[in-house]
DRENPA-3360 file (N, C-alpha, C; in nm, 2 decimals, always signed):
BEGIN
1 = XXXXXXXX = +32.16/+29.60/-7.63/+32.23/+29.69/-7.55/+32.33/+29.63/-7.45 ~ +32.31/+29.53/-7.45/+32.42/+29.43/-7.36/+32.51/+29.39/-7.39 ~ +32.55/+29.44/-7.49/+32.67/+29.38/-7.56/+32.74/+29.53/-7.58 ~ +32.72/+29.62/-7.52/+32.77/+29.72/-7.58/+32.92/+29.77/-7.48 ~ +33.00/+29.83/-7.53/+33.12/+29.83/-7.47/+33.20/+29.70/-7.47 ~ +33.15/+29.60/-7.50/+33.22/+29.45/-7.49/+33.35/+29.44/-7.60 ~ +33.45/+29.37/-7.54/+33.60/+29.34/-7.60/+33.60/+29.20/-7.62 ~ +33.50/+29.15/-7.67/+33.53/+28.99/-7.68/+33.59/+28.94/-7.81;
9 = XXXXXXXX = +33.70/+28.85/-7.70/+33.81/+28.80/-7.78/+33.95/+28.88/-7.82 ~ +33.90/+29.01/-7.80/+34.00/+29.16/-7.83/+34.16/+29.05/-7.70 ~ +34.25/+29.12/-7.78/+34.37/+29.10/-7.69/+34.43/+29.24/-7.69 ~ +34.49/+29.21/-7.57/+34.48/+29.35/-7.49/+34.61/+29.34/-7.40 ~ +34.71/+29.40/-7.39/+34.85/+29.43/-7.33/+34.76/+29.53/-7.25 ~ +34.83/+29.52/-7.10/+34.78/+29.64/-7.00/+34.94/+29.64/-6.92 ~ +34.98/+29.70/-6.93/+35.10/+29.73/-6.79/+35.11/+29.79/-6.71 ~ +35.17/+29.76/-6.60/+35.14/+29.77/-6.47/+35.03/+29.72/-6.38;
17 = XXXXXXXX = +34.95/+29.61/-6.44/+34.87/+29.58/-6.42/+34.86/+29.49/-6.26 ~ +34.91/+29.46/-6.19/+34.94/+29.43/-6.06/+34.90/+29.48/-5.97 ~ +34.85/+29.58/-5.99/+34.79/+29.66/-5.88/+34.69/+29.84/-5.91 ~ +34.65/+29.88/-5.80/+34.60/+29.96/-5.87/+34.50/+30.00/-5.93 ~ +34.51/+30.13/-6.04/+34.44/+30.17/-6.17/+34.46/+30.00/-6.26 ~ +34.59/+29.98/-6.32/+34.61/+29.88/-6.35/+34.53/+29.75/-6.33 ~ +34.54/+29.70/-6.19/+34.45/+29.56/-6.17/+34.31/+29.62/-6.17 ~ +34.25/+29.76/-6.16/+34.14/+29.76/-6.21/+34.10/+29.74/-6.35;
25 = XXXXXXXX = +34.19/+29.80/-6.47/+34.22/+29.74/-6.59/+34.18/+29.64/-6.64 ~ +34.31/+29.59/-6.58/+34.26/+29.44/-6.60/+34.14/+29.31/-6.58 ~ +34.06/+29.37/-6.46/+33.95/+29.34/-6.42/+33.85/+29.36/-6.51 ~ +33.84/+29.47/-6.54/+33.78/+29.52/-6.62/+33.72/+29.48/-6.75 ~ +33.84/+29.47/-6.81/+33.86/+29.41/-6.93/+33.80/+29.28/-6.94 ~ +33.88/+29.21/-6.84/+33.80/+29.02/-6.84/+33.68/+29.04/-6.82 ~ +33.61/+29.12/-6.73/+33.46/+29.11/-6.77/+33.40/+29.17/-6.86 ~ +33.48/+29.21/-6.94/+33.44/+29.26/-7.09/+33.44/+29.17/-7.18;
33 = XXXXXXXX = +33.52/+29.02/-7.14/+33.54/+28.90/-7.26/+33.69/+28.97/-7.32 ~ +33.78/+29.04/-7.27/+33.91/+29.06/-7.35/+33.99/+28.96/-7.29 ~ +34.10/+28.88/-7.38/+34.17/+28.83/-7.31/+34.35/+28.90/-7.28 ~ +34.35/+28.92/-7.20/+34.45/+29.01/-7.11/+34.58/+28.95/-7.10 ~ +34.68/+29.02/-7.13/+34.82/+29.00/-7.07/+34.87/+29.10/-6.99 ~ +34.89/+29.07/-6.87/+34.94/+29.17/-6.77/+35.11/+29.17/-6.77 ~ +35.17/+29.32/-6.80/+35.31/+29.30/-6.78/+35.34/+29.41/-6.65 ~ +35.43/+29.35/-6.55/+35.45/+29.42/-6.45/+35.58/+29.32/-6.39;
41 = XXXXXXXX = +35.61/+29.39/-6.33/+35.78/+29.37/-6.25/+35.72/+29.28/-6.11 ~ +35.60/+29.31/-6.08/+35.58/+29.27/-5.91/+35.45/+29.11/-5.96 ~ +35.59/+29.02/-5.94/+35.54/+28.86/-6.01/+35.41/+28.82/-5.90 ~ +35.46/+28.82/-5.79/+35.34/+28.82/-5.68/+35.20/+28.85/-5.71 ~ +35.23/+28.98/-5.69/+35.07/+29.03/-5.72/+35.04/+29.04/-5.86 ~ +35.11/+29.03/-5.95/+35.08/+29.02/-6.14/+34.98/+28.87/-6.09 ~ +35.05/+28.76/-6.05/+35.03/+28.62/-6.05/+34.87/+28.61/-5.98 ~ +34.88/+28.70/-5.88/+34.73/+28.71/-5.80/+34.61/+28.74/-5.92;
49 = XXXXXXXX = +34.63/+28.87/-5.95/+34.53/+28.91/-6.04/+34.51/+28.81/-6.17 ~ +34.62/+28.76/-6.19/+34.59/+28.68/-6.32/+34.49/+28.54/-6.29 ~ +34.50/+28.47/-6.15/+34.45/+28.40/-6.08/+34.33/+28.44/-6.11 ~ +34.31/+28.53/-6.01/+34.16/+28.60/-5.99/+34.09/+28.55/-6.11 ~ +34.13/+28.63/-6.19/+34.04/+28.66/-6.35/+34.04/+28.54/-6.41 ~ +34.09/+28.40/-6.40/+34.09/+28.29/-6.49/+33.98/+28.20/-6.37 ~ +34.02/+28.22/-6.26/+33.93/+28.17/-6.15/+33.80/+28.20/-6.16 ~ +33.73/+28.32/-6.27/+33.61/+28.40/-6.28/+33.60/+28.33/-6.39;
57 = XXXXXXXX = +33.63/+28.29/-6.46/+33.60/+28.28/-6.61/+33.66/+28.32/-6.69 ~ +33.77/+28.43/-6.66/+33.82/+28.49/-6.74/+33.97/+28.44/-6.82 ~ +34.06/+28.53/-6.92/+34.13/+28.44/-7.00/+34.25/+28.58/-6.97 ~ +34.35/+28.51/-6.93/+34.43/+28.62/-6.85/+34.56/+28.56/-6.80 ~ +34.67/+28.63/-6.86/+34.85/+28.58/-6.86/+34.89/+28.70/-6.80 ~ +35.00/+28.64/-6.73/+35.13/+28.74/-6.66/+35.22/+28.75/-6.73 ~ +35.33/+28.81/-6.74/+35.45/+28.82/-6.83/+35.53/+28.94/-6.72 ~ +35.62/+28.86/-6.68/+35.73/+28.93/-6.56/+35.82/+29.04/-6.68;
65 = XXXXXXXX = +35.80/+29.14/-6.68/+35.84/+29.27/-6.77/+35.88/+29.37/-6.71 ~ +36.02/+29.42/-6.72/+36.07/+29.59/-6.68/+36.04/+29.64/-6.82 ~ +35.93/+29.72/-6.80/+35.86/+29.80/-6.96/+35.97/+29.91/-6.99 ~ +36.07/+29.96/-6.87/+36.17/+30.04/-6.91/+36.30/+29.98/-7.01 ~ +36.32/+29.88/-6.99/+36.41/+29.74/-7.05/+36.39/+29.75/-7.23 ~ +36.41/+29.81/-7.33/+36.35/+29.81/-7.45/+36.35/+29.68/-7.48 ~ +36.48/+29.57/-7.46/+36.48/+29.44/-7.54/+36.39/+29.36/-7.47 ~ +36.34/+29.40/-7.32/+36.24/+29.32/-7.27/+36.13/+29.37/-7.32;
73 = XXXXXXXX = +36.08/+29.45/-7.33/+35.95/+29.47/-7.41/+35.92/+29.43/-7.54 ~ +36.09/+29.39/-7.62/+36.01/+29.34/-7.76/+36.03/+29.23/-7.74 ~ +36.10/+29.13/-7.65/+36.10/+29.03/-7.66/+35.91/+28.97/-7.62 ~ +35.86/+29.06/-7.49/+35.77/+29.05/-7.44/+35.64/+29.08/-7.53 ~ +35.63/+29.13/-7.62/+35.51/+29.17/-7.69/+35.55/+29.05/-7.79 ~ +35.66/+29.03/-7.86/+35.69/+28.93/-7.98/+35.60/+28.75/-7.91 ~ +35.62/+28.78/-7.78/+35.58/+28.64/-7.71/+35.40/+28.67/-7.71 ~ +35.37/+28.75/-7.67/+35.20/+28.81/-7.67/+35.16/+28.75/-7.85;
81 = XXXXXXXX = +35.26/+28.83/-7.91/+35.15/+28.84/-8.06/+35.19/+28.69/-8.10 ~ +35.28/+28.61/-8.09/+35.34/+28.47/-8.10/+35.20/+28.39/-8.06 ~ +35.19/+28.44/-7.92/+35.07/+28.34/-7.85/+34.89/+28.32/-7.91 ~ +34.90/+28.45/-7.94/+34.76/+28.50/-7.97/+34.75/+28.54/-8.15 ~ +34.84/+28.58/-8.18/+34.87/+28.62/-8.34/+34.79/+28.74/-8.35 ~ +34.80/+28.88/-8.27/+34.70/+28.95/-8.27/+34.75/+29.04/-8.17 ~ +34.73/+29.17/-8.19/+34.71/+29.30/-8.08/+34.65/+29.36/-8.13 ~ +34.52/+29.42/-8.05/+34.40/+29.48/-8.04/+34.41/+29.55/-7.95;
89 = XXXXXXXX = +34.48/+29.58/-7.83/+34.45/+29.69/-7.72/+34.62/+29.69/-7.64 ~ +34.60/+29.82/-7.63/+34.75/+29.87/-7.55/+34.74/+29.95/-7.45 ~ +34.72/+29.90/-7.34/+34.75/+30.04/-7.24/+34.83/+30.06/-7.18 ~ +34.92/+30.16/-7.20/+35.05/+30.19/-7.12/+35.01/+30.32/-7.02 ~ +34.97/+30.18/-6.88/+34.97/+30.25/-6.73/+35.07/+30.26/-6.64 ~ +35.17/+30.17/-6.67/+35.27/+30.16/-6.55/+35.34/+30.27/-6.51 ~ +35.39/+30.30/-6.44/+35.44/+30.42/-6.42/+35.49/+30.45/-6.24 ~ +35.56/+30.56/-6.25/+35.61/+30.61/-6.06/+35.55/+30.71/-6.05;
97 = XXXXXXXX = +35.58/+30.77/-5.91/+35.58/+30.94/-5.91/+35.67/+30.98/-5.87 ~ +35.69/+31.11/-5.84/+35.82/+31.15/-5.82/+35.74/+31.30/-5.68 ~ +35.81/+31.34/-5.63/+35.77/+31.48/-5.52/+35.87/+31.56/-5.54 ~ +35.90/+31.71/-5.61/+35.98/+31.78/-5.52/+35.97/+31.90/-5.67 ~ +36.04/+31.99/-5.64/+36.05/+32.12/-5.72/+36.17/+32.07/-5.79 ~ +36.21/+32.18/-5.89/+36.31/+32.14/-5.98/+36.46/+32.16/-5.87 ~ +36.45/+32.23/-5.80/+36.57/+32.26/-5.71/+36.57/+32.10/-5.61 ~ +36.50/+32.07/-5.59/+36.48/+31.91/-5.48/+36.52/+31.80/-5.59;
105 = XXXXXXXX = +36.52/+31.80/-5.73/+36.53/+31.70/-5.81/+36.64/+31.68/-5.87 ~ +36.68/+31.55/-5.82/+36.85/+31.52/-5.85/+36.87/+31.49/-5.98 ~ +36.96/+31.46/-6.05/+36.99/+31.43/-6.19/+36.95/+31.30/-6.19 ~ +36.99/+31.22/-6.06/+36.95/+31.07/-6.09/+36.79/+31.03/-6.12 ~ +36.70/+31.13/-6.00/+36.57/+31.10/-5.99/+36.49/+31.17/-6.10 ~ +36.57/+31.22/-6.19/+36.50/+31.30/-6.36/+36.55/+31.20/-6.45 ~ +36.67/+31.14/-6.41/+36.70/+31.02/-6.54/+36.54/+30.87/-6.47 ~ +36.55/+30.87/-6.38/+36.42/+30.75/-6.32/+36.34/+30.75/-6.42;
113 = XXXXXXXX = +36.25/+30.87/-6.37/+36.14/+30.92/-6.40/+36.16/+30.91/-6.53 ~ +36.24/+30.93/-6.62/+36.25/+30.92/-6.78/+36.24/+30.77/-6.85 ~ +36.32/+30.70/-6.78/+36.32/+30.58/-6.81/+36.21/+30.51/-6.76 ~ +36.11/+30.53/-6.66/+36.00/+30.47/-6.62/+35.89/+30.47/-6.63 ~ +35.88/+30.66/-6.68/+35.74/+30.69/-6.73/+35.76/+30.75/-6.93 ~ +35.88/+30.76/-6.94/+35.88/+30.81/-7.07/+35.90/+30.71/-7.18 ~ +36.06/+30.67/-7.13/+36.10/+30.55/-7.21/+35.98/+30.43/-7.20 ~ +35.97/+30.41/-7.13/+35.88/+30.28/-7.11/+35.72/+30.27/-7.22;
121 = XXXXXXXX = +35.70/+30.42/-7.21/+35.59/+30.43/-7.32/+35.64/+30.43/-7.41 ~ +35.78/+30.47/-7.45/+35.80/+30.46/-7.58/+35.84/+30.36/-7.67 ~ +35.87/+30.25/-7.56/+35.90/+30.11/-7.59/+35.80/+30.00/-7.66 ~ +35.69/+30.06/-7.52/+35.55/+29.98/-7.57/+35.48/+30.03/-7.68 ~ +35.50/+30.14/-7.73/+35.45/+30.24/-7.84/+35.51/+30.16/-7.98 ~ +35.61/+30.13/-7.96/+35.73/+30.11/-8.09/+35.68/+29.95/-8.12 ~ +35.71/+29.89/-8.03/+35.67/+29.79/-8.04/+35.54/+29.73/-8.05 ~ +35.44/+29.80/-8.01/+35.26/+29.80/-7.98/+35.24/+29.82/-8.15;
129 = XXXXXXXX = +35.27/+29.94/-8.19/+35.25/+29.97/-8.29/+35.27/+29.88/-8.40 ~ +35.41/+29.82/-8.42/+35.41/+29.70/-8.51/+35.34/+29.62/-8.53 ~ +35.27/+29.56/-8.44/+35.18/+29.44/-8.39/+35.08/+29.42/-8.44 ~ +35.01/+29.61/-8.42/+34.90/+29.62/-8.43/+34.84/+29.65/-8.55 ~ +34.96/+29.69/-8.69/+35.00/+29.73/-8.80/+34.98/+29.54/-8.86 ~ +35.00/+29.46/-8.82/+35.03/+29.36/-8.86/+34.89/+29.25/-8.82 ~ +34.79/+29.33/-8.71/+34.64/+29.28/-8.64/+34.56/+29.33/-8.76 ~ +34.58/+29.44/-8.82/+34.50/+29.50/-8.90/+34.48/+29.69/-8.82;
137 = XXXXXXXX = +34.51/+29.72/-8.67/+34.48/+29.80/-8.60/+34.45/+29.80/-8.49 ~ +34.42/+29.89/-8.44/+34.41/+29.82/-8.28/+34.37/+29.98/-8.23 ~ +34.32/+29.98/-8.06/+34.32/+30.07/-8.00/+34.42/+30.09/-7.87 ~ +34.48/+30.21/-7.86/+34.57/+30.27/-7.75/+34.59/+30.34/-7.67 ~ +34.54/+30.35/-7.55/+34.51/+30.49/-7.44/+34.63/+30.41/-7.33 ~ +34.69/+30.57/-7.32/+34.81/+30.60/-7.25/+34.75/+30.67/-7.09 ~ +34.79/+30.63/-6.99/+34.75/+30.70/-6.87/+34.84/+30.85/-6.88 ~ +34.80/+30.98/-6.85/+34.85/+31.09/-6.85/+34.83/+31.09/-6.73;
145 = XXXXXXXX = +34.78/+31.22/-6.76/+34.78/+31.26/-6.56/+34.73/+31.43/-6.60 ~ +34.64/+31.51/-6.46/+34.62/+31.64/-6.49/+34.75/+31.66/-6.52 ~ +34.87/+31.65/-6.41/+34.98/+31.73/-6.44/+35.04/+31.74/-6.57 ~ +34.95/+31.65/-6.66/+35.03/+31.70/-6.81/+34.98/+31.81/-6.86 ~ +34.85/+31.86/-6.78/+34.85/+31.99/-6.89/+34.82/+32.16/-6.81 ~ +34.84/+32.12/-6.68/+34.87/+32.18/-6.57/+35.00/+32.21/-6.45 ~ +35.01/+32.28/-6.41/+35.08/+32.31/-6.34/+35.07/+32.29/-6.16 ~ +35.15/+32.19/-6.12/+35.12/+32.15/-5.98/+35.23/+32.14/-5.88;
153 = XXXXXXXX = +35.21/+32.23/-5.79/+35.32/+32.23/-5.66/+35.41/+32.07/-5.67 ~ +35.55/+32.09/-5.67/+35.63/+31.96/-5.64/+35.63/+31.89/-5.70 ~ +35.61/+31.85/-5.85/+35.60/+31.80/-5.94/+35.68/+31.78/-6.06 ~ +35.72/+31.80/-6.02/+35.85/+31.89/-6.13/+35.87/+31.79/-6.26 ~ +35.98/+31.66/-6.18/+36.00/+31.54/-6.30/+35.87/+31.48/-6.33 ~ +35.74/+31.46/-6.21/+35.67/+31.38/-6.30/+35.58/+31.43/-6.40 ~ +35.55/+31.59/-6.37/+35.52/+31.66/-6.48/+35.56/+31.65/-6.62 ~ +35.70/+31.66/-6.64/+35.78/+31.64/-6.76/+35.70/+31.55/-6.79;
161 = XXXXXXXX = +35.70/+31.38/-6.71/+35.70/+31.27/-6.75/+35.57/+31.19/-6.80 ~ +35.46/+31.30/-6.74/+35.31/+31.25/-6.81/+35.26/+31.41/-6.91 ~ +35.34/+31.47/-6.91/+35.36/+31.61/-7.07/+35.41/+31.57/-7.15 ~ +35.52/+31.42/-7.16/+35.57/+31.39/-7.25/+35.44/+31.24/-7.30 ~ +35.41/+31.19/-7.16/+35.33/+31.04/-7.24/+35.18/+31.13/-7.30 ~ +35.14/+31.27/-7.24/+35.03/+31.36/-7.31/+35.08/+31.37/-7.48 ~ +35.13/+31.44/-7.53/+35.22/+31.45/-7.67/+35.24/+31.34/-7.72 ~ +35.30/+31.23/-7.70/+35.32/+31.09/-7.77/+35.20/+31.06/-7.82;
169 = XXXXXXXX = +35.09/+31.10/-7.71/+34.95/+31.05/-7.80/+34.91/+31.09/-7.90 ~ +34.92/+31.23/-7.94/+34.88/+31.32/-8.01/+34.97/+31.23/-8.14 ~ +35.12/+31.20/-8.14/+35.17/+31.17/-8.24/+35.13/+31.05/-8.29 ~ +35.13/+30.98/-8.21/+35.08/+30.84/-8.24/+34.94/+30.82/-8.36 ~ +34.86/+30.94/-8.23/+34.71/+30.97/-8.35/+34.72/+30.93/-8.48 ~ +34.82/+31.04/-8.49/+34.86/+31.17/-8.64/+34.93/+31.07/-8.77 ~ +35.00/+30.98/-8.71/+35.05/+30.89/-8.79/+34.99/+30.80/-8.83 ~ +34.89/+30.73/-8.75/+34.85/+30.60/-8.78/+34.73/+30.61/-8.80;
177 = XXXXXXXX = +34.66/+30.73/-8.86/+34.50/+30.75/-8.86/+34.47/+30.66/-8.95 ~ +34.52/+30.66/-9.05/+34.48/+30.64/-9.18/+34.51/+30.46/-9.20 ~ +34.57/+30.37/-9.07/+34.62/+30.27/-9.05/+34.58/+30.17/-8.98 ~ +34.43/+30.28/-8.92/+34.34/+30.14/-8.81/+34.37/+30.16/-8.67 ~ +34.49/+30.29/-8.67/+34.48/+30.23/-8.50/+34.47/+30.38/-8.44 ~ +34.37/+30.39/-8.33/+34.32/+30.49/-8.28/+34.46/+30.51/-8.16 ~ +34.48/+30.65/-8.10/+34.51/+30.65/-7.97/+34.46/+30.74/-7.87 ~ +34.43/+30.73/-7.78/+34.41/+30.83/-7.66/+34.43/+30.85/-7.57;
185 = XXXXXXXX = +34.45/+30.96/-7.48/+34.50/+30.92/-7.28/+34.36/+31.00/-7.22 ~ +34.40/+30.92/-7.10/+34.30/+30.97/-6.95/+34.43/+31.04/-6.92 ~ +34.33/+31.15/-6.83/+34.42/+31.23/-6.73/+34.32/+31.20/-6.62 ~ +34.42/+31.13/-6.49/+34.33/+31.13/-6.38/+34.39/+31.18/-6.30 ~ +34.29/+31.31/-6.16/+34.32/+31.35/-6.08/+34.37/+31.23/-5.98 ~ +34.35/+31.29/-5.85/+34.36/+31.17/-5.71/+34.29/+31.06/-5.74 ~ +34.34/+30.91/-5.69/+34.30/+30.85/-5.73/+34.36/+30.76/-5.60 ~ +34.21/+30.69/-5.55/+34.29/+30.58/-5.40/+34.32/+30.51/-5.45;
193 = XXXXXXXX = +34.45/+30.46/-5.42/+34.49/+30.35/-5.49/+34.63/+30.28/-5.36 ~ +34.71/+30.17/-5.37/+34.80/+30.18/-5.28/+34.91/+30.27/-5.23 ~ +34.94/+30.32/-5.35/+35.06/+30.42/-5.37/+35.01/+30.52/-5.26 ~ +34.88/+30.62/-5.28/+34.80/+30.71/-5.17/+34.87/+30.61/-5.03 ~ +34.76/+30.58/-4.97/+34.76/+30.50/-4.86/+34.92/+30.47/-4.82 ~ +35.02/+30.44/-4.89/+35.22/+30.42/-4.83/+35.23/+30.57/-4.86 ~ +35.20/+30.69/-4.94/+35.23/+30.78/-4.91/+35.19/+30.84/-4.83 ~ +35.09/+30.83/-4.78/+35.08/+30.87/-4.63/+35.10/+30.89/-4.47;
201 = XXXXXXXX = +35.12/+30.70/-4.54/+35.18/+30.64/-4.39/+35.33/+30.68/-4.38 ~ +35.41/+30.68/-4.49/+35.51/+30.74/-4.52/+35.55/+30.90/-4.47 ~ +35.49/+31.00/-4.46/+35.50/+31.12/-4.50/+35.35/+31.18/-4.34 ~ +35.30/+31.10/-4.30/+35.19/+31.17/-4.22/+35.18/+31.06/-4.16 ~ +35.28/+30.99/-4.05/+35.23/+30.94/-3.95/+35.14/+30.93/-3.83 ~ +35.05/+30.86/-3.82/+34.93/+30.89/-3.74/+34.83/+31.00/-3.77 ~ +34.86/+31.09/-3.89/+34.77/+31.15/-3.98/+34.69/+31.14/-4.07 ~ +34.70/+30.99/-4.11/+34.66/+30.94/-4.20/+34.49/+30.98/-4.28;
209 = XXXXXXXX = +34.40/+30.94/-4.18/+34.25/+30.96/-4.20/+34.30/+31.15/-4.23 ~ +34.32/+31.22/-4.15/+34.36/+31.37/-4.15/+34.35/+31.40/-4.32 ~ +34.47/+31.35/-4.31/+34.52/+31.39/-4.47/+34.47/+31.31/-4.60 ~ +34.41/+31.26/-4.53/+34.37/+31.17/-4.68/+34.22/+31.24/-4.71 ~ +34.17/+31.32/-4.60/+34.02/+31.42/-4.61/+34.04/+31.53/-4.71 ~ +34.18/+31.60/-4.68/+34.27/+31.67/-4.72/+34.28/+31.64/-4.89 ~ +34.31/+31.57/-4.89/+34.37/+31.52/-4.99/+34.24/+31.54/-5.10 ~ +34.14/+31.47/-5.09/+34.04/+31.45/-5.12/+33.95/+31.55/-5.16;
217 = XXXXXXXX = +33.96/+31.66/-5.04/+33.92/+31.77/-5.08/+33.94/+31.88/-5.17 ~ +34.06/+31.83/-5.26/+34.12/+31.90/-5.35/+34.03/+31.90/-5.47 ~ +33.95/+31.77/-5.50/+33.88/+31.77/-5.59/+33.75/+31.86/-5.58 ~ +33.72/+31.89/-5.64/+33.56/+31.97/-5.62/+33.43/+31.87/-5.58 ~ +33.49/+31.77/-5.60/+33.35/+31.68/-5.63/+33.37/+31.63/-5.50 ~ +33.49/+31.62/-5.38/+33.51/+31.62/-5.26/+33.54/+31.47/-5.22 ~ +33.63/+31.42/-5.31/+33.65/+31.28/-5.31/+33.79/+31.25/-5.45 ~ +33.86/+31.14/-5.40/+33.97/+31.12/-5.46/+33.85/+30.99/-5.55;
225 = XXXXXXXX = +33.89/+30.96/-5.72/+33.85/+30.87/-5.81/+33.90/+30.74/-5.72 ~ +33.82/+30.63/-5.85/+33.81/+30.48/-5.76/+33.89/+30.40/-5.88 ~ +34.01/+30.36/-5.89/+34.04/+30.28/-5.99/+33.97/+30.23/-6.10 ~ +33.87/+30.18/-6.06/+33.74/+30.10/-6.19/+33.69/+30.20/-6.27 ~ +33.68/+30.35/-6.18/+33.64/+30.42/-6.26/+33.72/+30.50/-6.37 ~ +33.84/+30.51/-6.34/+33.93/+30.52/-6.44/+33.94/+30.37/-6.54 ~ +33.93/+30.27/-6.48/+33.87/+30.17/-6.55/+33.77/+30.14/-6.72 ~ +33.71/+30.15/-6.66/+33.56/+30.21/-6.72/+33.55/+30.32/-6.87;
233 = XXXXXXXX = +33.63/+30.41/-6.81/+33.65/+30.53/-6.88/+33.73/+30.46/-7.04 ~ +33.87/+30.35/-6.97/+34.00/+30.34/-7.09/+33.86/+30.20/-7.15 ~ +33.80/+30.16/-7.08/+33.73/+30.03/-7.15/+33.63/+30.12/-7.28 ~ +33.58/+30.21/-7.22/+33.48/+30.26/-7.34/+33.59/+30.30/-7.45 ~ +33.70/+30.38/-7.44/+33.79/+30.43/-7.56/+33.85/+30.30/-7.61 ~ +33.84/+30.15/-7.60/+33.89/+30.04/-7.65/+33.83/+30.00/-7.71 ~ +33.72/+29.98/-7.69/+33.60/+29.94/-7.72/+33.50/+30.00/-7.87 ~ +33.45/+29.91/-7.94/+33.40/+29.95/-8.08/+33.33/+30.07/-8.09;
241 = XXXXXXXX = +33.23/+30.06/-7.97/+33.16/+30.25/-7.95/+33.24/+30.38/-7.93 ~ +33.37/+30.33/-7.95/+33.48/+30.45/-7.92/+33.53/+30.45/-8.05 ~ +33.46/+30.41/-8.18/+33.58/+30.41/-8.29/+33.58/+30.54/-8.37 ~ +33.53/+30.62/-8.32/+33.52/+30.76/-8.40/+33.61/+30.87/-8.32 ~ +33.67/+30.78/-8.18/+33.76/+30.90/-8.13/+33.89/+30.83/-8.12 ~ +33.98/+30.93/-8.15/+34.13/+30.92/-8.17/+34.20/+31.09/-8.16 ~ +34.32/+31.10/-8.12/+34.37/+31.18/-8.09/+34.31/+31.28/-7.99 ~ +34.24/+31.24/-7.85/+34.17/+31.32/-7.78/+34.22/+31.27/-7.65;
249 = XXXXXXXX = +34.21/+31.32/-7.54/+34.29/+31.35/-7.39/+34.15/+31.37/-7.29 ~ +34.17/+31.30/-7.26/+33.99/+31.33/-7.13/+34.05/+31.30/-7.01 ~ +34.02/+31.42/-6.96/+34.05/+31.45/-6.78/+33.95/+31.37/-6.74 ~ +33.97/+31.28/-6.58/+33.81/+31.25/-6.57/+33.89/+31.23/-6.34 ~ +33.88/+31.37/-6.37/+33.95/+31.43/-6.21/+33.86/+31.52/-6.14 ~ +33.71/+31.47/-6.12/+33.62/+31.48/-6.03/+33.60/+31.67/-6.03 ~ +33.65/+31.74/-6.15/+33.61/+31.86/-6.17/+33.73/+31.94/-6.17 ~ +33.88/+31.89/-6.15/+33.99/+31.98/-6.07/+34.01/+32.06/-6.16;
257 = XXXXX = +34.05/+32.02/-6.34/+34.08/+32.11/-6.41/+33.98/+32.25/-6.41 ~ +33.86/+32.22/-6.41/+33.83/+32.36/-6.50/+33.69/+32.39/-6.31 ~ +33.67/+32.37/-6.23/+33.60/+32.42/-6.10/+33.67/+32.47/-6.00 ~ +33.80/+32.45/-6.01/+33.88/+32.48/-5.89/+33.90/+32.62/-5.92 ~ +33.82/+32.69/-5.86/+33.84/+32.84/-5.85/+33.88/+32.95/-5.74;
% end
């Protein structure tokens, strides 16, 4: 039973991995025995986490990557499967957010949001996919978000932007069943992470504890998620005990979809 959920030796692309859901990911994974390539734009804290995890025992690369950049991502995956001769796991987490209704959202901040949460998956998708066609198969969970299959005040572009990385999965499934490579997304409610905490301090000065109770209480279960545990969740769908699911979407948002009444 101890061995169960384990990724050993699996190689694993995580992005955005620097912080976050992400550097939970990543964490994650190394004590699973995966060996990790983190791609993210923020070399600092990419470099920290990578530290950490080889400082533990673990086996774990940076690769300084704009996932929105298409030629940087194939250059960047061609250098992964080059190193390792192998892709086994793909998580495309990286991503922004965006605040405001369709009337508040400029042309520029809908082109952003496209190129950062759309394009970017669809770069690592294109590319992921080859690799993994060429590993023998592989597994791939995309971070969504509730907002992809709900409707939420102020949201406008990032809705679009995790409705479109929701659907990619579905295709991805559909095509490559028959090929070895599974896909699936989390949809995660609130989730503390740093992003929370600067939008706060941002937007609710000296409010901060206030609103972040607030915040929290949105969920039913009376608490915003913990990165690891979004963690946890993409480790089981990577993982061998997950090989009978593909093309499936799991909310794991402390009750918000279906109790919020």
């Amino acid at each position: 039973m101890s061995d169960l959920f384990k990724l050993s030796d699996k190689v694993a692309i995580v992005t955005g991995g620097s912080k976050g859901i992400g550097r939970s990911i990543v964490e994650v994974f190394s004590q699973q025995k995966a060996i990790v390539h983190v791609l993210d734009i923020d070399e600092t804290e990419g470099l920290n986490v990578v530290n950490k995890v080889n400082d533990s025992g673990g086996r774990a690369y940076f690769h300084r990557c704009d996932v929105s950049d298409h030629a940087a991502v194939e250059a960047t995956f061609q250098k992964v499967f080059d190193t390792s001769r192998s892709l086994d796991i793909l998580v495309n987490n990286a991503g922004i957010a965006s605040i405001g209704s369709v009337l508040e959202t400029s042309p520029e901040e809908m082109d952003k949001l496209y190129q950062v949460n759309v394009r970017s998956v669809y770069s690592c998708l294109h590319f992921g996919v080859k690799h993994m066609l060429n590993s023998g198969g592989g597994s791939i969970v995309n971070l969504a978000s509730i907002a992809s299959v709900i409707g939420l005040a102020d949201r406008f572009a990032y809705s679009m932007s995790k409705g479109a990385v929701y659907t990619m999965t579905f295709s991805i499934a559909k095509d490559y069943i028959d090929r070895g490579i599974r896909c699936n997304a989390v949809g995660p409610a609130r989730v503390h992470t740093p992003f929370v905490d600067g939008y706060l301090a941002d937007n609710y000065p000296g409010r901060e504890a206030e609103m972040y109770e607030a915040l929290s209480r949105t969920q039913p279960i009376g608490r915003m998620g913990k990165p690891v545990e979004i963690a946890h969740l993409i480790n089981y769908l990577c993982s061998d005990e997950a090989a009978f699911i593909t093309g499936s979407y799991y909310p794991i948002d402390g009750g918000f979809l279906t109790l919020n009444t």
